[in-house]
N, C-alpha and C positions, 0 to 999 in steps of 0.2 A: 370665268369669262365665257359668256355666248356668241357666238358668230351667227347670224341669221340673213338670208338675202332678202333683197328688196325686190318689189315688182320688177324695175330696169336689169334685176341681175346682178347688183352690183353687192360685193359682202362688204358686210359693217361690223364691227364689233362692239359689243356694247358692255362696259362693265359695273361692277359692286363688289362695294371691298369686303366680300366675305370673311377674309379673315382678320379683317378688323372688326365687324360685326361679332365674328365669334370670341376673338380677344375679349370684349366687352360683356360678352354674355356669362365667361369667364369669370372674369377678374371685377365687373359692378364698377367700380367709382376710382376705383385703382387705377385702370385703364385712361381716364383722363391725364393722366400722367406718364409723363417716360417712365420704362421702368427702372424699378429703385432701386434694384439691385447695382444701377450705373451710376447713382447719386455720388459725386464728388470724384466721377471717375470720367468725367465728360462736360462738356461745352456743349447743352443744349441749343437746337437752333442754330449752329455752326452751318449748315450745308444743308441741299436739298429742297429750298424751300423755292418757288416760283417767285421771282422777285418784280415786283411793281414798280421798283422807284426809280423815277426819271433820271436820276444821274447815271445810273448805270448803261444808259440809250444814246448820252450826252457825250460828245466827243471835243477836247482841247480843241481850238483852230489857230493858229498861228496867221498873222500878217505878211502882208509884203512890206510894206511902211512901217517902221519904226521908229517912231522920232524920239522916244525916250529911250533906245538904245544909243539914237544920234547923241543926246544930250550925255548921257554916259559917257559916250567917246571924247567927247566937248573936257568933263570934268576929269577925265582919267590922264586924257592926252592920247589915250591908244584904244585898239578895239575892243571894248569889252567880251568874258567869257562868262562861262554859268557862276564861274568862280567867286564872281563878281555879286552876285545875286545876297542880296541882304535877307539872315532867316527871324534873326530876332523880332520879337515882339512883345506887346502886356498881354495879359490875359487875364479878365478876373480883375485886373488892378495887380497882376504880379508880373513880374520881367520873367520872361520865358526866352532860351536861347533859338528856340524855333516855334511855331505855329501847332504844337500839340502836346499834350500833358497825358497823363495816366489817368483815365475814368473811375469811377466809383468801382470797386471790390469791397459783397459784403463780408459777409459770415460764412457764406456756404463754404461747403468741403471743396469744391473743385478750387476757390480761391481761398489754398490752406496758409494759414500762418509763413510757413517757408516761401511760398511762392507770393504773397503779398511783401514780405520784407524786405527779399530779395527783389520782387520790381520798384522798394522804394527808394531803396539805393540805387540800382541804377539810374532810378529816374533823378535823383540829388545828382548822379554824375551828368546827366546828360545835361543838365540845368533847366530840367521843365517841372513843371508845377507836378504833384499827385495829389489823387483825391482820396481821402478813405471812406469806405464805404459804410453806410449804415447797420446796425447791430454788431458793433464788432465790442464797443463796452458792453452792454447786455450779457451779451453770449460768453465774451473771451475775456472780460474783466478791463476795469482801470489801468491797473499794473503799479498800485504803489507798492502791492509784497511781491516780493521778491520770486513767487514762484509763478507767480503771475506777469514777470515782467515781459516775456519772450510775445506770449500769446497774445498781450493785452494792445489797447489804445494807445494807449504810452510807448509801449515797446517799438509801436510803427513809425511814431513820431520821431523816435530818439534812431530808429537805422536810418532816417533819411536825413537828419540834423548832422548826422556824424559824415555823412557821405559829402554835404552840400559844397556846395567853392563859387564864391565871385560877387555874390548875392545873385543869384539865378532863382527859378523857380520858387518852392514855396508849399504849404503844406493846407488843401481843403478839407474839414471835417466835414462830413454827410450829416444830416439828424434826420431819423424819422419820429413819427408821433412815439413808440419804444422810448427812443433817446432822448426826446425833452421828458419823457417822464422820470430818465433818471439822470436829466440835467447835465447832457455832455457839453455844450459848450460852455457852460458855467466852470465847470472842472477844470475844461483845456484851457480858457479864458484866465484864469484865477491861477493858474499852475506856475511857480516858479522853471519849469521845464519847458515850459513853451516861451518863456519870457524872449528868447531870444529872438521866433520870429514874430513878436509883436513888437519889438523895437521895430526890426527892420522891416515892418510892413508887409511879411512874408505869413503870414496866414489867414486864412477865410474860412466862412462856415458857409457850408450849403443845405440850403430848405429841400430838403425832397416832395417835392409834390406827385413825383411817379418817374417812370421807368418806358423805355420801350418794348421790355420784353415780357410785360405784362400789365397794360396801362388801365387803368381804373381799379389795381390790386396792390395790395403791399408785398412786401419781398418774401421770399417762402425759402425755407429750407426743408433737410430732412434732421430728424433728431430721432437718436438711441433712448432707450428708458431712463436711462440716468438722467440725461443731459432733459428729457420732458421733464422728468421731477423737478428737476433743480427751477425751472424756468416754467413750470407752471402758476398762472395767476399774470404771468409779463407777457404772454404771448397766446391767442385762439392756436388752440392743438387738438388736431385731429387724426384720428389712426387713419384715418379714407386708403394711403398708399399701403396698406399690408408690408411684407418680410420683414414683419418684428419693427418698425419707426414710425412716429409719426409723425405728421405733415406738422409744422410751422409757420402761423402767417401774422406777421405783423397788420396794422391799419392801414389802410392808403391815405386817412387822415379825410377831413372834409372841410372844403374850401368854398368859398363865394367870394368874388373882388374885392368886397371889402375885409373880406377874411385874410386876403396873402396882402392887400395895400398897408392893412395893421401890423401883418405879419415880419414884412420886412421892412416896415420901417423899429420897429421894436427891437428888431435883430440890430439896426443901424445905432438905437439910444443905449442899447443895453451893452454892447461891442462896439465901440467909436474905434477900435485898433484895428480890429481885423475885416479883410476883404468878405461883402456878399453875395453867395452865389445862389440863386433858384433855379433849379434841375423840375425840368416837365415833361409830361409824358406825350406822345406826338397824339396829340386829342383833336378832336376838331374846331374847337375854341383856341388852339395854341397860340395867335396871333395875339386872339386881347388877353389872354392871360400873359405871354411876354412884355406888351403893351402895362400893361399895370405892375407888374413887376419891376420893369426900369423906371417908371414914372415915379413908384416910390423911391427908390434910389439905389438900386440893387445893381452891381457892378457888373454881373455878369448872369446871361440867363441862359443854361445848358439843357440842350433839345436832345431829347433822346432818342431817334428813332425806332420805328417797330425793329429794322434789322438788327438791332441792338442784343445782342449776346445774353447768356443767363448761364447761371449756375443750376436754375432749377425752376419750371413753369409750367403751367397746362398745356398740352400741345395744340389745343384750340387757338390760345391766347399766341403763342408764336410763329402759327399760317393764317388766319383768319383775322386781329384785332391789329388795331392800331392804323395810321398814316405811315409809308414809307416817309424815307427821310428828305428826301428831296420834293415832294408836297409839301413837308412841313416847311421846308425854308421858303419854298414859291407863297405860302399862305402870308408868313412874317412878311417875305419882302424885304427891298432895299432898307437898313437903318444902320446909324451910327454908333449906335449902340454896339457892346459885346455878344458878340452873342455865340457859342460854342456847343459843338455838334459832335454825336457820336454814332456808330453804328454800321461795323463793317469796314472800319478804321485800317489798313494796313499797309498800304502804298502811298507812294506817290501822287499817282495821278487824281483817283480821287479824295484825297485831303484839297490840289489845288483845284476839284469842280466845286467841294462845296467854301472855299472860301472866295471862288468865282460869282459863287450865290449870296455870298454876303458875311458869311460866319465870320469869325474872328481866327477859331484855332480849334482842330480836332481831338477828341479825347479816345486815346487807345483804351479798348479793354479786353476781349477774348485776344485778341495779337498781344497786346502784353503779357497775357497769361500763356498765351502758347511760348510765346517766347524765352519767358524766366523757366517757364518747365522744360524747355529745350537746353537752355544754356544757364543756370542760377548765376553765375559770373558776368556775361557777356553777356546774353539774349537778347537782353531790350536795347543795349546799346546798341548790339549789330544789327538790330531791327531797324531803329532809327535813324542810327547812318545812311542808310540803304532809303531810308523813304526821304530824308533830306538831302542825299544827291539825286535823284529821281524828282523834288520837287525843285532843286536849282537848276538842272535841266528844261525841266517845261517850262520854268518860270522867264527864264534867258530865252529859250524858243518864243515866246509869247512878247519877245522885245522890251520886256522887262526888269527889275534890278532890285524889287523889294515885294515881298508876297503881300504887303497888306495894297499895290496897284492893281492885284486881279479882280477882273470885273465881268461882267453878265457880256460883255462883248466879245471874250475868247471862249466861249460856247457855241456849240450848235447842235442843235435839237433836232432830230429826225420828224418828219412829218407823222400827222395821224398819231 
């Protein structure tokens, strides 16, 4: 840092990040990356980062007049409390017992086998939807052998089938361009093991179109030697991050409107049983890509904003690219559509701004992982309870008695 004064006198400081400069001078190409030595030992993009997105500026406001608490009183006979507050909802086309589900977890280390399992149990207890995350056939296997069965696709499917109660929630597979090349929803679709929730209406596949925590990229991990051999030719591998791994990147795949309009309606002739979801990345087309997305018939369209968590990213891509989240929902706009949001996910209050803004239901995912690594039993449950009395509270504050009444009128926006 230099200090230097000005003609008036007055001292300034002016800095350069030297030792970020020298890092790089260093370490070349490596340095675009956290280092690896924390690979699957961390939640990249957790903290620190200067945040843009309007919600977070957005404050609840509460009425004097409440006439649909009037009406409450009307139907109860007595005065309504938060208690009162209705959480359930669909999502997706699935019955969720509250307004948020568990986000995409892919491959990477930081969401290991044990802590994907475990939050998908708890999420079958809680009765909300989970999603699983892309490359996890690829990488960690089908799971018809038997030594295969813990790590694999199957294995995720079958802790959260085993846990499930009431017909709640529901089970989304991810695919990326990786995965249709080795035909995961054909697998899961065609699987006596999943037959259960395609009776019951209880599974979806979701198109990844991208990510917020690196939008215009596909998902990266890090990989050991063995694990490149095994998975060279399925995957662009590059040594770029040094201490002995190398870098992992899937496609981001390549789209045009008539590309994802073919895209899911193919998913809707080819899967007539299970629910469609399209996952996009907070781009600045996101509106008409939503817009074409639902038009072809796709049940649910999940927004991911930049704030969006990672297992593992360029540090470029996680302070500098993408739309906050709250852009992206201003862009979309009022519709009736599903439409479901993630990114920074952990409370109360803002799950109900952005369903103030229009969404449908939030998708936990670094808070789910913090959470199951906190407590593998409890975590996510005690997470949830804590954000659905926190959201029956504002929601009763706001003279209301069902989260899908919240609207752009119990917001307010700071000037400027």
């Amino acid at each position: 840092m230099e200090v230097r004064s000005t003609e008036e006198g007055i001292l300034y400081a002016e800095t350069f990040p030297e030792a970020a400069v020298r890092a790089r001078a260093k370490l070349g190409a490596a340095d675009a990356f956290p280092p690896a030595n924390q690979y699957g030992q961390a939640l990249f993009g957790a903290g620190g980062r200067e945040s843009y997105c309007p919600i977070d500026r957005q404050r609840l406001v509460p009425p004097v007049f409440v006439p649909q608490r009037f009406a409450k009183l009307v139907e109860l006979a007595r005065e309504p409390t938060y208690q009162d507050v209705v959480l359930e909802t669909t999502i997706g086309g699935l019955r969720s017992a509250l307004p948020v589900y568990v986000s995409a977890f892919g491959s990477t280390e930081a969401a290991s086998v044990a802590l994907g399992i475990a939050a998908g149990r708890q999420a079958a207890r809680l009765g909300i939807p989970l999603v699983i995350g892309e490359n996890v056939m690829p990488v960690n296997s089908y799971g018809r052998l038997d030594e295969d069965a813990e790590r694999s696709l199957l294995g995720r499917i079958a802790a959260y089938q085993a846990e499930a109660v009431g017909g709640y929630g529901g089970v989304v597979v991810q695919q990326s361009t990786e995965d249709a090349d080795a035909e995961v929803w054909n697998l899961v679709y065609s699987d006596p093991n999943a037959l259960s929730l395609l009776e019951s209406r209880r599974l979806a596949f979701e198109l990844k179109v991208g990510q917020g925590a690196k939008p215009g990229l596909g998902g990266m991990t890090l990989l050991g030697a063995e694990a490149a051999t095994r998975l060279a030719g399925a995957y662009l591998l590059d040594p770029v991050v040094g201490n002995g791994q190398v870098l992992r990147s899937s496609s981001p795949g390549s789209f045009t409107e008539e590309i994802l309009r073919q895209q899911v309606r193919l998913m809707r002739n080819n899967y007539p049983r299970a629910r469609i979801w399209v996952k996009l990345p907070p781009a600045r087309d996101i509106a008409a890509a939503a817009r074409v997305a639902w038009a072809a018939g796709a049940d649910a369209v999940t927004v991911d904003g930049a704030e969006g968590g990672t297992g593992w990213a360029p540090r470029a891509f996680l302070d500098q690219v993408g739309l906050p989240l709250g852009e992206c929902l201003d862009r979309i706009g009022a519709t009736s559509n599903c439409l479901l949001v993630s990114g920074r996910m952990w409370e109360g209050a803002r799950v109900a701004k952005t369903l103030a803004l229009g969404a449908t239901a939030a998708g936990l995912g670094r808070a789910a992982l913090l959470s199951v690594d906190t407590d593998p039993d409890n975590g996510l449950v005690n997470l949830v309870e804590c954000l659905a009395l926190e959201l029956r509270l504002i929601t009763s504050a706001l003279g209301k008695y069902h989260v899908e009444a919240l609207g752009a009128e119990d917001l307010w926006s700071p000037p400027g």
